[in-house]
N, C-alpha and C positions, 0 to 999 in steps of 0.2 A: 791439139795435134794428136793425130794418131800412133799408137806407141809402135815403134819400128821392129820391137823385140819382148819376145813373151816368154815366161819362165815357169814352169809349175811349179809350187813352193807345197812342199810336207813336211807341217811341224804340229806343234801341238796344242795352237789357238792362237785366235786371233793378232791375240800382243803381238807372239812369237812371229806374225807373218810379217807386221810392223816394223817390228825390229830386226828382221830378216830385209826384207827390200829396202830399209833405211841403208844398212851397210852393205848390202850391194848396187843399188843406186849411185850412192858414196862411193864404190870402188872403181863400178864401170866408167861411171863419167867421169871420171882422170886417165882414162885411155882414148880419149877420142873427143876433140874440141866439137863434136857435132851434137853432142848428143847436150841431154839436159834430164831433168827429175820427170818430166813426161813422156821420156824416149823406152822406157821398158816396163810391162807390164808384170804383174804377177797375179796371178790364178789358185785355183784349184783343177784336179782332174777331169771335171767339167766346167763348160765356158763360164758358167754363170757364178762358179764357185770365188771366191779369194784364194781360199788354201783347199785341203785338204787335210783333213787328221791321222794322225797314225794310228789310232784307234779306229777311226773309217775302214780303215783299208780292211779289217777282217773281214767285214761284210760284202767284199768283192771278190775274197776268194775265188768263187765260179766265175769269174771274169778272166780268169789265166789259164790257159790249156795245162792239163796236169802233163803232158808229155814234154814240158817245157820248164819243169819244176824244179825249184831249189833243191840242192841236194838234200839227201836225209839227213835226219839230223842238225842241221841247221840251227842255231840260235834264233829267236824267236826275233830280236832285231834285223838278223842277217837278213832272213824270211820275208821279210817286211819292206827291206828294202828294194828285195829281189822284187817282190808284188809291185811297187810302187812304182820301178819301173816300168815293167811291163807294162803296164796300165798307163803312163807317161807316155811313153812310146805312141799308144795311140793317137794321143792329144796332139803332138808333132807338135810340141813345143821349140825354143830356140836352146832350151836345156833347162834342167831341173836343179831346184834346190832342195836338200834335203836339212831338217836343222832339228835336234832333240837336246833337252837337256840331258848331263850325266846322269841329276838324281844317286849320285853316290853308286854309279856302276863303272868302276874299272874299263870294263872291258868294253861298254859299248859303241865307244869310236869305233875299235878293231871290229867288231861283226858287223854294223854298216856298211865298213871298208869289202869285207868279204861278199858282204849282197851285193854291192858295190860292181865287183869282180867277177861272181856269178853273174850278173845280168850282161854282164859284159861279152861271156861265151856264151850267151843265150841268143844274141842279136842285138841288145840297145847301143843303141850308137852316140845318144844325143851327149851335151857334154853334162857333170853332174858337180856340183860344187858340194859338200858333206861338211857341216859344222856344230857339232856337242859342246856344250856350254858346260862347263865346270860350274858343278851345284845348278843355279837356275840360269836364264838367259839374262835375269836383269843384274847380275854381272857384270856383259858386258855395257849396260847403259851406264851401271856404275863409273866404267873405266873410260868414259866421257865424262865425267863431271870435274869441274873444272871451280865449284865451290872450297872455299877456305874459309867463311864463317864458325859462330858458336855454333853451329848443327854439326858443322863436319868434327869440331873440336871435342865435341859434350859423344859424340859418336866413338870416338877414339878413344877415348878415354874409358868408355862403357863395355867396347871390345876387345880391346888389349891390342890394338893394332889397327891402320888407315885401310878404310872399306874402301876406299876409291884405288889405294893401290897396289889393297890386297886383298882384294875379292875374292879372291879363290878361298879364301880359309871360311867362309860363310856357309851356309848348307842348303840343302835342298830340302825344303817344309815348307810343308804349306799354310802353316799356323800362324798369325797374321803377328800372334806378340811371342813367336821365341827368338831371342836375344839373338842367333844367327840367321834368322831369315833373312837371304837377299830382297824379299819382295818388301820387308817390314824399313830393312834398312834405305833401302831407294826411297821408298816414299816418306820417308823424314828428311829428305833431300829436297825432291821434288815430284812430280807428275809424272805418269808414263809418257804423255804427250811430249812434255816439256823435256823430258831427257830424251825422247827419240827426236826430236827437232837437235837436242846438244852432239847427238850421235852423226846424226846429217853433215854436220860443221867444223867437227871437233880435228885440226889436224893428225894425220896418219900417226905422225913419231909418237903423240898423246896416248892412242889409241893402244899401239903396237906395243908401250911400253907400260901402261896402266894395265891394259888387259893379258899383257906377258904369259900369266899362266891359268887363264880362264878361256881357252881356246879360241878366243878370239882372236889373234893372229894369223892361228891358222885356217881358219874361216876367210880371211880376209885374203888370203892365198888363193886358196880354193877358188873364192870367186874371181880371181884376175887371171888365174892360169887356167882352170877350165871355161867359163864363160863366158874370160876376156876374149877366148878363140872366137866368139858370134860375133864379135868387134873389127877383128884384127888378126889376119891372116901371119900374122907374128909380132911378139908383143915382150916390148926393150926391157929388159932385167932391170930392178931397182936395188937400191939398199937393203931392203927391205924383200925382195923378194925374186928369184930365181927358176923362174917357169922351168926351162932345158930342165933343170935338175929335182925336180919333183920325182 
């Protein structure tokens, strides 16, 4: 089946695209009994691409008319995001995904949001769903896992508190053996496969409530109130989430 809808995804490799259109796939198809896991596509800036890296994008700078340029001074994310539209834009996607982890930055939701906004008074129009993973992304596969074995138990035990449903307290490294790595702790769990196939399945309440404070929820916003619009010319409020009022 030919995908009906095409998204450009910018993050920051491969996994990350994975496990980006796992939980937007997830979201969209609960809005509309037509679609299915082959009904939306995801890209890079070019056809032939997956994704596209945020690291990429410096190297396109000359791709953006400077008279159309983020303001000065700017945050190097905000910047980035602005580029990414613009660039986007051309592609005439059905709308963009953008997804970074925190990496232990405060602030860097808020300056996305801003390039966000910038691109916004610049001309992009397309819609844009924005999602920062607290510490790393495999977080949120964390807050799919639905194990209660000795792994999860001997885990607990070792970090003073449940990774599955408190991931947020884990950190951003990339060092495969320190004691809070989300990437070290997932994979004494399981597979990145295997948890993004859990992520696929896993009901909403599961999700919304494991991943509570690892940005996944609002992630999962993002995508139903911005991209759910490529769906659904208006799109019925849940428990869980309140498009009007974003």
């Amino acid at each position: 089946m030919t995908p009906s809808h095409s998204f450009v995804v910018i993050c920051e490799g491969s996994g990350d695209q994975k496990i980006a259109a796992a939980i937007a796939t997830r979201v969209l198809s609960d809005l509309a009994d037509w679609t299915s896991s082959t009904s939306f596509r995801f890209r890079g800036l070019d056809d032939n691409e997956d994704f596209s890296s945020w690291a990429g994008l410096k190297s396109r700078a000359g791709e953006v008319p400077r008279r159309s340029g983020f303001k000065e001074g700017a945050t190097l994310d905000g910047a980035a995001t602005w580029r990414a539209l613009h660039l986007a834009q051309r592609a005439n996607p059905d709308g963009v995904v953008l997804v970074r982890d925190a990496d232990n930055q405060s602030g860097r939701l808020a300056s996305i949001i801003d390039g966000v906004r910038a691109a916004r008074t610049s001309g992009v129009t397309q819609p844009v769903a924005v999602g920062v993973a607290v510490a790393k992304i495999e977080a949120w596969l964390l807050a799919a896992q639905s194990a209660d074995g000795q792994t999860r138990a001997a885990l607990r035990q070792e970090l003073g508190f449940d990774p599955i449903t408190q991931a947020e307290l884990l950190r951003a490294t990339d060092d495969p053996d320190a004691k809070l790595s989300a990437k070290r702790v997932l994979a004494a769990l399981c597979g990145i496969q295997e948890a993004i196939e859990q992520l696929s399945e896993a009901p909403f309440d599961k999700l919304l409530k494991d991943g509570r404070n690892t940005g996944l929820p609002e992630f999962m916003r993002e995508i139903r109130c911005e991209l759910g619009t490529t769906l659904a010319t208006h799109i019925e409020d849940t428990d869980w989430c309140r498009c009007a009022e974003r």
